[in-house]
C-alpha positions as CSV (number, residue, x, y, z in Angstrom):
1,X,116.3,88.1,86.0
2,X,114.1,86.9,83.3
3,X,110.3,87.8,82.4
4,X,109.4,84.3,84.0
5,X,111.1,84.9,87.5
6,X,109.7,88.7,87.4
7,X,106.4,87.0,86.9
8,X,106.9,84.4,89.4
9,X,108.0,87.0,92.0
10,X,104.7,89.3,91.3
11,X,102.0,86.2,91.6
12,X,104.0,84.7,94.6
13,X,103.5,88.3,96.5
14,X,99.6,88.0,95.3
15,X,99.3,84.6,96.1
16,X,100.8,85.9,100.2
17,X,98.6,89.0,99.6
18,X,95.4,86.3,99.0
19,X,96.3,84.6,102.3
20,X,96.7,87.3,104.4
21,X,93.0,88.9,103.1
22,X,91.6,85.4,104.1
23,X,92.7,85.6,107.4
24,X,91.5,88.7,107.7
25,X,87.7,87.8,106.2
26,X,87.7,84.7,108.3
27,X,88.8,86.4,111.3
28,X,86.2,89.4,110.9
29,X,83.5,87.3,109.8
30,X,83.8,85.4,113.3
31,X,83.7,88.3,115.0
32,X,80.6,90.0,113.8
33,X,78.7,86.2,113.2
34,X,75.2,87.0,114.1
35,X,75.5,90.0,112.9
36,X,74.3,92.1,109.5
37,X,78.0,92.1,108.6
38,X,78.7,88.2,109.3
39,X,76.9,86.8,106.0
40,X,78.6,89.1,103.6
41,X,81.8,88.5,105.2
42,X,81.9,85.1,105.5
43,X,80.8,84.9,101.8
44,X,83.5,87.0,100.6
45,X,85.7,84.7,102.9
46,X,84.6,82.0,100.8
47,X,85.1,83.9,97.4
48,X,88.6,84.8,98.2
49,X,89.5,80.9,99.3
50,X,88.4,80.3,95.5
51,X,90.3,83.0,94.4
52,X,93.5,82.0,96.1
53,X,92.9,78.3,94.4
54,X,92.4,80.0,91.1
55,X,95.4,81.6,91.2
56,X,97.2,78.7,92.0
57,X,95.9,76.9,89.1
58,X,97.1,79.8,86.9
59,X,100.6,79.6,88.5
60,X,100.9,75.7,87.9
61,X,99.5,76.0,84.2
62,X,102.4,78.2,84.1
63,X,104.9,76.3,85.6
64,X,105.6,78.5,88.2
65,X,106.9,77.7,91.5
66,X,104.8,78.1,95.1
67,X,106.9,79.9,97.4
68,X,105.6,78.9,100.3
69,X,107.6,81.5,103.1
70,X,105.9,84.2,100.7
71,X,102.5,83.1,102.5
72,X,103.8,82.5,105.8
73,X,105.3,86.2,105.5
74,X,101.7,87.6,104.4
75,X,99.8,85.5,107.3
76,X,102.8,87.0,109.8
77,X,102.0,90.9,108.4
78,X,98.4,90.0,108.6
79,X,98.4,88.7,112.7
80,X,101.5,92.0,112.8
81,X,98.3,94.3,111.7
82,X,96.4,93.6,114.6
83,X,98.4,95.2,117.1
84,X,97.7,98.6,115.3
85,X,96.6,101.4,117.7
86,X,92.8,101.9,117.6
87,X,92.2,103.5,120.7
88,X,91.9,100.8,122.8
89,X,94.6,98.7,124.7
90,X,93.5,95.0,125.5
91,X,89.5,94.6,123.2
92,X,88.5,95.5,120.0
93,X,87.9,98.9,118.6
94,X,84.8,99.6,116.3
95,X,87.7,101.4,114.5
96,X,89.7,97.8,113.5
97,X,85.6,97.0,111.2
98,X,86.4,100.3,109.4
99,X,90.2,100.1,109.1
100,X,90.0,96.1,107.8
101,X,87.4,96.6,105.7
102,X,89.8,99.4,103.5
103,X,92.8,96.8,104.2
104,X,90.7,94.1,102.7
105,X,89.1,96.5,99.5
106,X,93.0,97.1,99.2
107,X,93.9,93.8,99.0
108,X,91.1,92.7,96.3
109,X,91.9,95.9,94.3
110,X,95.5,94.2,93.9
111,X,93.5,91.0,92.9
112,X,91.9,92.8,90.3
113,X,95.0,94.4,89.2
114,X,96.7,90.8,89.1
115,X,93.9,89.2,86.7
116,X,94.4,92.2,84.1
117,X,98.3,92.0,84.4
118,X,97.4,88.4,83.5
119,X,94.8,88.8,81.1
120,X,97.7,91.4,79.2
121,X,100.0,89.0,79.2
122,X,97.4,86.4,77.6
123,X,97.9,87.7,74.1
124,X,101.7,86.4,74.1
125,X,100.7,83.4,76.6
126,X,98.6,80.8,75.2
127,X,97.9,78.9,78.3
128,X,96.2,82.1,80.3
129,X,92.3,81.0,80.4
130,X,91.3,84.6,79.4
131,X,87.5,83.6,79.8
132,X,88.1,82.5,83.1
133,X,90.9,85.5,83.9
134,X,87.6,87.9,83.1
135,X,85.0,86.2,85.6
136,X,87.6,86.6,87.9
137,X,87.8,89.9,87.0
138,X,84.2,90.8,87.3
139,X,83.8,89.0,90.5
140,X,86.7,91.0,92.0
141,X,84.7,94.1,90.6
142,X,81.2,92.7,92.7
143,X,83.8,92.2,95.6
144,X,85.3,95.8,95.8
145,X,81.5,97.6,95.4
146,X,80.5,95.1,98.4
147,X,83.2,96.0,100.3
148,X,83.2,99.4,99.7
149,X,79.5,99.8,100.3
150,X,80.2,97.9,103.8
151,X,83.2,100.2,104.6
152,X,80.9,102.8,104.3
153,X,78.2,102.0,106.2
154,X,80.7,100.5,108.8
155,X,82.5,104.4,108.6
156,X,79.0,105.9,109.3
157,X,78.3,104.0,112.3
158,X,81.4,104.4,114.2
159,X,82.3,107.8,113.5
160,X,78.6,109.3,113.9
161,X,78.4,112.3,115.5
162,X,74.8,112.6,116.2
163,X,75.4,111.4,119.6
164,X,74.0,108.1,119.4
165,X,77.9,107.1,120.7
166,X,77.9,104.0,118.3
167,X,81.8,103.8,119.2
168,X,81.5,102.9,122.5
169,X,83.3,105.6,123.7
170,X,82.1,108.2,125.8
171,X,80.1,110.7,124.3
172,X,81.5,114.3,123.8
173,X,79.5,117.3,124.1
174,X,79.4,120.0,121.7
175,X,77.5,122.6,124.0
């Protein structure tokens, strides 16, 4: 294999990765619409659409192939992850907010990863955009202290133990 297909290979699996952590966004940020968790989500929805197109555009300035079945495969993982156990059998747990929030920070933390593999590889690759590589860059940085500051407060919520049963599971007593 050559440096090209290598490369090809890696942005193809972030390109699926992308898709899948739209779906997710979209999905989440329907859910909780009306909600204090609906804006930021459907923002960072919106910021991750760009993304995907932005990585696109890097991919065809290289001359690298799509691969289509790559995206299918990472939308098919992402509907997979929803039959996860979470402690309930037929609605949604408070656990899936706290569990796709981390799934989501992951999958922006392998964006950021992607945009400095990228912005290495500029020094030998003169048509890399490194300017636009590192406002990528940054906004993936803003993205990952959003989520994680959501994940958090999500976390804090559904696994409060002060009795205020947040959850929506039956409260336990500790006397």
């Amino acid at each position: 294999m050559t440096h090209r297909t290598h490369l090809g290979i890696y942005l193809n699996d972030h390109l699926a990765a992308s898709a899948a952590t739209v779906a997710v966004l979209r999905r989440a940020a329907r859910v909780h619409r009306g909600t204090e968790l609906g804006p930021p989500l459907a923002s960072l929805a919106l910021e991750v659409t760009q993304d995907c197109e932005s990585l696109l555009r890097v991919m065809t300035d290289l001359d690298l192939p799509v691969r289509r079945r790559r995206t299918v495969l990472g939308r098919l993982a992402e509907k997979a992850g929803r039959f996860k156990l979470n402690g309930r059998v037929l609605s949604r747990s408070p656990l899936s907010d706290v569990v796709e929030l981390e799934a989501v920070r992951l999958g922006v933390e392998g964006k950021a990863c992607a945009w400095r593999s990228l912005e290495a590889l500029a020094g030998t690759e003169q048509r890399i955009d490194v300017v636009r590589l590192q406002e990528l860059l940054r906004r993936a940085e803003r993205q990952i202290q959003v989520l994680e500051a959501l994940r958090v407060e999500r976390a804090a919520q559904v696994f409060a133990t002060d009795g205020a049963n947040v959850g929506g599971g039956p409260r336990s007593s500790s006397s």
